[in-house]
C-alpha positions in Angstrom: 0.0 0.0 0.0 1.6 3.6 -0.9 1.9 6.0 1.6 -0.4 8.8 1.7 1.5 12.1 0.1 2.1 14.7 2.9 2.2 18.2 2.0 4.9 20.7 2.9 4.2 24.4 2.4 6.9 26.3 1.4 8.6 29.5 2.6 7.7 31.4 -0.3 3.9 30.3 -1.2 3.4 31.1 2.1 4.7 34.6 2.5 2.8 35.8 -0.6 -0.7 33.8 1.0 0.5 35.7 4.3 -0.2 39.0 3.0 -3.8 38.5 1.5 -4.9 37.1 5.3 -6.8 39.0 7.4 -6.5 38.8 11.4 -10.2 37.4 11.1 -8.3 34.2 8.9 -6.0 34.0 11.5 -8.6 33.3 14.0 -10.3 30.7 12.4 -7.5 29.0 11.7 -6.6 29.0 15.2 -10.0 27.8 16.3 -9.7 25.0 13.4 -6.5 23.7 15.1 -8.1 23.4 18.3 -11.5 22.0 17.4 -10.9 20.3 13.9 -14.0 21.0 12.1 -17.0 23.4 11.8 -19.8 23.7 9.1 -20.4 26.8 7.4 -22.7 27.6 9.4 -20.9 27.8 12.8 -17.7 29.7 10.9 -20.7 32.3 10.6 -21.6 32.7 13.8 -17.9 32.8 14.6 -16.7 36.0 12.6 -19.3 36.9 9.8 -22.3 38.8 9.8 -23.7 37.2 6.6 -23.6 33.4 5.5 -23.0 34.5 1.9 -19.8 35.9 2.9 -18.5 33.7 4.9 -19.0 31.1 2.1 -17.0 33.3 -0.3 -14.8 33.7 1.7 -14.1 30.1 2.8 -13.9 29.3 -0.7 -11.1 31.8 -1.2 -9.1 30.5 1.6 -10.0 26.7 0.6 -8.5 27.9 -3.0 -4.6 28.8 -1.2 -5.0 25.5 0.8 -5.3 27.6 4.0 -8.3 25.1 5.2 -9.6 22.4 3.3 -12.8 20.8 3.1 -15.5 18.3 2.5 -18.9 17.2 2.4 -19.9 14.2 4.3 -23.0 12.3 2.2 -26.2 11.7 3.0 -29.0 9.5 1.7 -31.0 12.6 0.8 -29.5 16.3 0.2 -26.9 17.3 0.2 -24.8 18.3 3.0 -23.0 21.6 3.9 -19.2 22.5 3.8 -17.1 20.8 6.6 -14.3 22.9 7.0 -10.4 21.7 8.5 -7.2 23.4 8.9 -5.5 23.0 5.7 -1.3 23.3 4.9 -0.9 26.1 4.5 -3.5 27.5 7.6 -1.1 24.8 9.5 2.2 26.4 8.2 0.9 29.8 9.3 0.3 28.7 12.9 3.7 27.3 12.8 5.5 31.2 11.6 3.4 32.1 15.2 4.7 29.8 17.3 8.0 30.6 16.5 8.7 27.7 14.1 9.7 27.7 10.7 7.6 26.4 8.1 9.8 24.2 6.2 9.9 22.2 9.1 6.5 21.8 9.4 4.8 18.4 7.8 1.3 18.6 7.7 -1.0 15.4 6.9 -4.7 16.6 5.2 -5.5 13.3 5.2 -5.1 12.7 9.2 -7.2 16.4 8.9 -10.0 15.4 6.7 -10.2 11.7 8.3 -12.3 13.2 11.1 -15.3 12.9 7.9 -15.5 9.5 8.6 -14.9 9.5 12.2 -18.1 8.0 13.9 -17.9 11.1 16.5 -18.6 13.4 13.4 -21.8 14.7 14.5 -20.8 14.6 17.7 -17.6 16.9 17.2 -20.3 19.2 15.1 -22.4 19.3 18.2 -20.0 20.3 20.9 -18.5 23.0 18.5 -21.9 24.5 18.0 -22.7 24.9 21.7 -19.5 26.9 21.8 -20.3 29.4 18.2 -23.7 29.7 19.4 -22.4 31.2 22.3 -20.0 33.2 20.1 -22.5 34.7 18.3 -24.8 35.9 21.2 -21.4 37.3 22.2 -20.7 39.1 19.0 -24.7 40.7 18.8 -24.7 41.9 22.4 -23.1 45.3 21.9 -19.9 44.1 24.2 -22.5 42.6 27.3 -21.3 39.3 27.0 -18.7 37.4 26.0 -17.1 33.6 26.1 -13.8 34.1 27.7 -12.7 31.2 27.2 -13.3 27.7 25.1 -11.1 24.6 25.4 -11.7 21.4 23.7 -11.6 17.5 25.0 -8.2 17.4 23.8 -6.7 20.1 25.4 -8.3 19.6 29.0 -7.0 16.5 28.9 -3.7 17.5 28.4 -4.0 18.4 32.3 -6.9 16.4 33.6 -7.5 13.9 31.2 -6.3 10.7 34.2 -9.5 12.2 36.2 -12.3 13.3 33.4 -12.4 14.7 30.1 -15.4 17.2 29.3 -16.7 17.6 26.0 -16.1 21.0 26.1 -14.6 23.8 28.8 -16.0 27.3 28.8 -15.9 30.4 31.0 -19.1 33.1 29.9 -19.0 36.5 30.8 -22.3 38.4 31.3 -23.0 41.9 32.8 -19.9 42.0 35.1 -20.7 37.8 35.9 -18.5 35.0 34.9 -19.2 31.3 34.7 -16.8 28.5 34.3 -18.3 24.5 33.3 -17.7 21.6 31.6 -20.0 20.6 28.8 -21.4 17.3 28.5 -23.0 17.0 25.0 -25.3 14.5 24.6 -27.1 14.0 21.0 -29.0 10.7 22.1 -26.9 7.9 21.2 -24.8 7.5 24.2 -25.9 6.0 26.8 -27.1 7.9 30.0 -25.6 6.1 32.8 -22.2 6.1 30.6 -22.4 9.9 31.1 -23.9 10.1 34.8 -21.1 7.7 35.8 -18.6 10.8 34.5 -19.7 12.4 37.4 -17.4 10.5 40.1 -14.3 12.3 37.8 -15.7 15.6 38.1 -16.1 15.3 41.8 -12.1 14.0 42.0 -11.6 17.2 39.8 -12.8 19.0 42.7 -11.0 18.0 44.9 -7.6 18.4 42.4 -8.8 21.8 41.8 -10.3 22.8 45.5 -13.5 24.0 43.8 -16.0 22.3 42.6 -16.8 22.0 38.9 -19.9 23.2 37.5 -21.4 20.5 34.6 -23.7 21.3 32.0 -25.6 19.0 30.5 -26.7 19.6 26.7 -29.9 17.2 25.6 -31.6 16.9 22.7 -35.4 17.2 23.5 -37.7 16.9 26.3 -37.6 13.3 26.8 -33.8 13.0 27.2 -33.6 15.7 29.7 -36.3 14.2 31.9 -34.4 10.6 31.8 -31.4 12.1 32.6 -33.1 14.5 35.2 -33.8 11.0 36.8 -30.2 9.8 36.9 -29.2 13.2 38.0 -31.0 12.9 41.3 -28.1 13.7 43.3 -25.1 14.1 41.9 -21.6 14.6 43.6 -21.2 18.5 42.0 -23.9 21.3 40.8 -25.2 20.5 37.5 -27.6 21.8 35.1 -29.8 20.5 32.4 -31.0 21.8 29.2 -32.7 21.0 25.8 -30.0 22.6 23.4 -31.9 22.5 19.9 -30.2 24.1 16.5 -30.8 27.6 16.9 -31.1 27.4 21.1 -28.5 29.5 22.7 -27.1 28.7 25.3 -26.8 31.6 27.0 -30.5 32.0 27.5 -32.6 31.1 30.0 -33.1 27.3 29.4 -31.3 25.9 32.1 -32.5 23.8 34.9 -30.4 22.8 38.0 -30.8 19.9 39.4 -33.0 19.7 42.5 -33.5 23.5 42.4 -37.1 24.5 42.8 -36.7 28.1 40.8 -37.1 27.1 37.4 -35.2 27.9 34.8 -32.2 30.1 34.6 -30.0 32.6 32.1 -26.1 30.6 32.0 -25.1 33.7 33.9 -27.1 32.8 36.6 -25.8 29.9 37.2 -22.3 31.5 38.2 -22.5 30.4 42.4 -23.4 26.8 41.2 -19.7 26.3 40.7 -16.4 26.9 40.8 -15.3 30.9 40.2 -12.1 30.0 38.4 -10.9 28.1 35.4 -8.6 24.7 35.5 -4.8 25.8 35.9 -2.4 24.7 33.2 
C-alpha cells in the first residue's frame, strides 16, 4: 500500500498567502487547530455577519490551501461545507509559534479523516454549543462574552487521568463569569455512561479545591427528563437543558438539578460552581 503524500508548504507560497490574510483568517484558523472541524454555518456565527460571505470567503481560503474541506454524504440532500485546517492554515500557525515552516509536515489526510470518524456529528455538536455562544457574544453590543473555550483534547492534556469534558467554557455576562464543563449528549450515548462521569468531576474537585460546575446539553424533552432522573443527586452542581439548532445557550433554558426556581439565564448559574478556570 503507498503512503499517503504529505504536503509541505513552502517559505515562499506562504509569504505571498500571508499577505492577502486577514486577522479574522487567522482566527479561524486558530479555532480550526483546536477544534478540527465546523460547518459553514458555525464559521458564521464565529466571525461573519452574513452566510453569503462567509462562504466566499471560505472558498477563497479553501483555493490557497489555508483550510480544506468536504462534504460528508447523506442519503438525501446534500450536505453543507465541513471545513479543516489546511497546509498552509497549519504552516501559518507554525510562523506564530516561533517555528519555521519548512519544518513543518502537515497530513490533510489525518485532517480530513475526522469525515469518517463515527464522532462526526458529535464533534459538530460540541462546537456549536460553543459558536452559538460566540455569536450571542458578537450581537450583544460588548454585554457578553465567552472568555474562554477549550476542547476534550486540550483539557485532557492536564486532567484527562480524572475526566475529560466535551467542552470547557468560562461566559461572561454583565460584570458575571461562569466556568463549566460541557457534557453534549445527542442521544446515542448511553445515559448512565455519562452520569457515571460524574465521580471524575467530583475527583476534579477536589484536584482543583472548587467544585466544577457541569452542564448537560440534551436533545429534546424526553432526554432531559431521563437524565433528570439519573441526575438525582449528583456529587457537584449540574444543570440540564434542551440545546436544539438555533437554542443558545446563554439564554434562560437551564435547569439545575434539585432546584425548585425554574429555569435560569447561563449567567445565573455562576454560584453553582467553581469561580475560576482549571490551571495549566
Amino acid at each position: 500500500m503507498v503512503a499517503p503524500q504529505r504536503r509541505r508548504p513552502r517559505v515562499d507560497p506562504l509569504i505571498r498567502v500571508s499577505s492577502r490574510l486577514t486577522d479574522r483568517d487567522r482566527y479561524l484558523c486558530r479555532v480550526l487547530y483546536e477544534h478540527r472541524v465546523l460547518t459553514t454555518e458555525q464559521v458564521t456565527d464565529l466571525a461573519f455577519d452574513s452566510s453569503i460571505t462567509a462562504r466566499h470567503r471560505l472558498a477563497d481560503l479553501a483555493d490557497l490551501d489555508v483550510v480544506d474541506r468536504f462534504r460528508p454524504r447523506r442519503e438525501a440532500g446534500s450536505a453543507p461545507w465541513h471545513y479543516v485546517l489546511g497546509p498552509t492554515g497549519a504552516a501559518m500557525l507554525a510562523v506564530e509559534r516561533g517555528e519555521h515552516p519548512d519544518d513543518v509536515y502537515y497530513r490533510s489526510e489525518k485532517a480530513l479523516a475526522v469525515e469518517s470518524s463515527p464522532r462526526l456529528a458529535h464533534l459538530l455538536g460540541v462546537n456549536g454549543f460553543f459558536t452559538a455562544l460566540v455569536r450571542e457574544a458578537r450581537h450583544s453590543d460588548g454585554v457578553c462574552r465567552l472568555v474562554e473555550w477549550r476542547s476534550e483534547r486540550s483539557f485532557a492534556v492536564r486532567w484527562g487521568d480524572l475526566v475529560r469534558p466535551d467542552g470547557y467554557g468560562r461566559w461572561s455576562e454583565d460584570g458575571v463569569e461562569v466556568d463549566f464543563c460541557l457534557e453534549f449528549d445527542n442521544g446515542t450515548e448511553n445515559l448512565a455512561r455519562l452520569v457515571d462521569k460524574l465521580a471524575g468531576y467530583a475527583d476534579l474537585g477536589v484536584a482543583l479545591g472548587e467544585v466544577p460546575l457541569v452542564l448537560f446539553a440534551l436533545r429534546g424533552p424526553r432526554r432531559e427528563e431521563a437524565a433528570a432522573k439519573r441526575l438525582a443527586r449528583p456529587p457537584v452542581p449540574v444543570a440540564t437543558a434542551v440545546i436544539a439548532p438555533g437554542t443558545s445557550p446563554a439564554e434562560q433554558v437551564w435547569l439545575p438539578t434539585g432546584e425548585p426556581r425554574g429555569r435560569r439565564r447561563l449567567a445565573e448559574l455562576s454560584r453553582l460552581g467553581f469561580g475560576s478556570r482549571p490551571r495549566g
